[in-house]
C-alpha positions in Angstrom: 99.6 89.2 100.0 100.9 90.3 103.5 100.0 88.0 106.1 100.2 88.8 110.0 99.6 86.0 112.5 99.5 86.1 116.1 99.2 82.9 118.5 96.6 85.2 121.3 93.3 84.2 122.7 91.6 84.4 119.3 88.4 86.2 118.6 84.9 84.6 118.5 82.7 84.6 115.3 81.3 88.1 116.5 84.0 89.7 117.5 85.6 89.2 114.2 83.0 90.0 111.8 83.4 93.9 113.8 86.8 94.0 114.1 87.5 96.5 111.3 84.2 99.0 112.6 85.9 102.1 113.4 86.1 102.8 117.4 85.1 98.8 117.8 87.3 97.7 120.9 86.9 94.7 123.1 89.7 96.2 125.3 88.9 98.4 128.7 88.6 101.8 128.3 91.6 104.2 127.5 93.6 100.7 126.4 92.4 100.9 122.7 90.9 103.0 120.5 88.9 100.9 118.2 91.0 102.5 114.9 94.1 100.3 114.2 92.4 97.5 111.8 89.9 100.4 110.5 92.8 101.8 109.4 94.4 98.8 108.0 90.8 98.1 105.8 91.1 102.1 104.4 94.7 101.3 103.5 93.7 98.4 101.9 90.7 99.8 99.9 92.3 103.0 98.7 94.9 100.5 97.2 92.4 98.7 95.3 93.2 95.8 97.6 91.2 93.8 100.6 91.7 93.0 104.1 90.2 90.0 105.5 90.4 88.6 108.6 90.5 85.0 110.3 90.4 83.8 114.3 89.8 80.3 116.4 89.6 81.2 119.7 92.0 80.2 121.8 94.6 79.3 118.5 95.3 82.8 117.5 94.2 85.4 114.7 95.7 86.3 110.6 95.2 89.3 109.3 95.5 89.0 105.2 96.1 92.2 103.1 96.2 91.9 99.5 97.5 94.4 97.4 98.2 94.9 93.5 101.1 93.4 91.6 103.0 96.1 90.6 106.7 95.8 88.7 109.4 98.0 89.3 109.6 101.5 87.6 110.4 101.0 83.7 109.9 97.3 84.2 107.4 95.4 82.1 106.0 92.9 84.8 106.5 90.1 81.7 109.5 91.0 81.7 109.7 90.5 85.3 107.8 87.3 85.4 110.4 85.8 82.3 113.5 86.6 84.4 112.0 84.2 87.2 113.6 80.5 87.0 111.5 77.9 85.5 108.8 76.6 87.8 107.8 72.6 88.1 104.2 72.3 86.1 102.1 69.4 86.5 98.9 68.8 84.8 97.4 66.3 87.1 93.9 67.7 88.9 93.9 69.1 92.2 91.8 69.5 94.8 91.5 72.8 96.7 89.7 72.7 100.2 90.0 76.8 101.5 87.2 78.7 103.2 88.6 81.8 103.1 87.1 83.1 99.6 90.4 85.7 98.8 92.5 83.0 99.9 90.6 80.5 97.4 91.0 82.4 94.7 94.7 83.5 95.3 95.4 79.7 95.3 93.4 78.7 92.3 94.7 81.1 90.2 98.2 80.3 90.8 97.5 76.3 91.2 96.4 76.9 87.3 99.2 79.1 86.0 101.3 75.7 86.6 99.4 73.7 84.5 97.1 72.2 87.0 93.2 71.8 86.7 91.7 72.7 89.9 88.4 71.5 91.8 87.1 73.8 94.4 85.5 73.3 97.7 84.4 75.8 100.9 84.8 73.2 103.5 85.6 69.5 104.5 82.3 68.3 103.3 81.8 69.7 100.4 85.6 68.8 99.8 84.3 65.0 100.4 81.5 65.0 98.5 83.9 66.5 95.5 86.2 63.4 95.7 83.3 61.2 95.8 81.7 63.1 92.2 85.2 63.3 90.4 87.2 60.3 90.3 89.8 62.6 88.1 91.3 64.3 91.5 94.9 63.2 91.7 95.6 65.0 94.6 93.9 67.3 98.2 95.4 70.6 98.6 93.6 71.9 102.1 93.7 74.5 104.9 94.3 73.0 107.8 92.2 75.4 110.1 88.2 75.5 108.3 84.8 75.9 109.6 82.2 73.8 110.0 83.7 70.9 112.5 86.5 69.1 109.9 89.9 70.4 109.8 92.1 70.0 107.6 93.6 67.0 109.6 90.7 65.3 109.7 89.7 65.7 105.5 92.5 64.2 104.7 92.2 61.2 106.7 88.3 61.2 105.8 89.8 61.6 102.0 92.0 58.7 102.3 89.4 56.2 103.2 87.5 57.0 100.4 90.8 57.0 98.2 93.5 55.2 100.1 97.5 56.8 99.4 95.5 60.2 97.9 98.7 62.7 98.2 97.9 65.6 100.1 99.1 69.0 100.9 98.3 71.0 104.0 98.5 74.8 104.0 98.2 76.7 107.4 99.0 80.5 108.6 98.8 79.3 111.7 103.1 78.3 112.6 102.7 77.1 115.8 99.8 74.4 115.4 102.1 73.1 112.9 104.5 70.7 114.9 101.8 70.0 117.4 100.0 68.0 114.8 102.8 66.6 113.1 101.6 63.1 113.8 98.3 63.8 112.2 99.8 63.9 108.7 101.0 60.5 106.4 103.9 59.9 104.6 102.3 61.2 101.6 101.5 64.7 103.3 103.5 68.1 102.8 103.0 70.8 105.1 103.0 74.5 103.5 102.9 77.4 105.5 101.3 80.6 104.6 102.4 83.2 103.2 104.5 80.9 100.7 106.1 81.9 97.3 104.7 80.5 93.8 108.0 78.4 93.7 107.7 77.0 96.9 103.8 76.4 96.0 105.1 74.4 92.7 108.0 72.3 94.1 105.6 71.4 97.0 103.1 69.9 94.7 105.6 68.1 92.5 107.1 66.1 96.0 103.5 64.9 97.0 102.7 63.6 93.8 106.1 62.4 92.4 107.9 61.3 95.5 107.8 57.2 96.9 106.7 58.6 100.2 106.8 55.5 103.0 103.9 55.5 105.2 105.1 55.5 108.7 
């Protein structure tokens, strides 16, 4: 997955769901041609990959592209995989709060290969109303940008009444909102930024559930 993330004026809900129409431009004549992320989706497609697209106005747009794994010429990609370090595991259940449906799926599927059972949800409520049904969640793995009027900021805290000390970790594309909102997040919080590598992925989930975090 290649991620591209800018910190502009955003698009609105509109804008975005055209922004890959060929000739689509929101910019004055002669300043754009309407072709640039049309051409990104065909690259994508003819791949056998997607494109998908995320804005909040105002906080800036990521452009995801996801492509096919494939190893190196002559290289068996087990072979590949087995020459890769041992990764942390864990087997606890996790909690995984991502809109993006790509995005969800990436993360699930690589939450799993490290011996994690995952619970999904779409957004901050139906996170909630997960925690509430399955007392087995050990931990909340969230975006911190979402839809529907709860960010990630505010599920956790939200998560935390209903299970007080509930480790969580925030994942974001978005750098600069990062140390802005710093003093949203506990001592039992990691912050993750996207894109991030399986390892980094593992060993972040091993320090919020195994480390004796103080809460400041």
């Amino acid at each position: 997955m290649i991620a591209v993330t800018d910190d502009g004026m955003g698009m609105t809900a509109e804008v975005a769901a055209r922004a890959f129409e060929p000739f689509y431009t929101t910019k004055e004549v002669g300043k754009g041609s309407g072709l640039g992320l049309s051409m990104v989706y065909g690259f994508a497609k003819q791949s056998n990959g997607h494109v998908s697209i995320y804005s909040e106005v105002g906080l800036g747009t990521t452009v995801r592209i996801f492509l096919p794994l494939v190893a190196k010429a002559g290289t068996p990609v087990d072979q590949t995989l087995a020459d890769e370090a041992p990764l942390p595991r864990g087997h606890e259940t996790v909690l995984v709060a991502e809109d993006d449906p790509y995005v969800r799926s990436s993360v699930i599927l690589r939450i799993e290969s490290l011996g994690y059972s995952v619970v999904a949800a779409v957004n901050g409520a139906d996170a909630l109303q997960k925690l509430k049904d399955r007392p087995d969640i050990d931990m909340l793995f969230t975006d911190i940008v979402m839809p529907g009027g709860m960010s990630g900021w505010e599920l956790a805290d939200k998560a935390r009444e209903i299970r007080p000390g509930l480790p969580v970790v925030f994942s974001t594309g978005y750098a600069l909102e990062m140390p802005a909102q710093r003093g949203h997040a506990s001592g039992k919080s990691i912050l993750l930024n996207k894109p991030y590598r399986k390892a980094e992925l593992a060993e972040r989930l091993r320090d919020a559930l195994t480390k004796n975090f103080v809460e400041p």
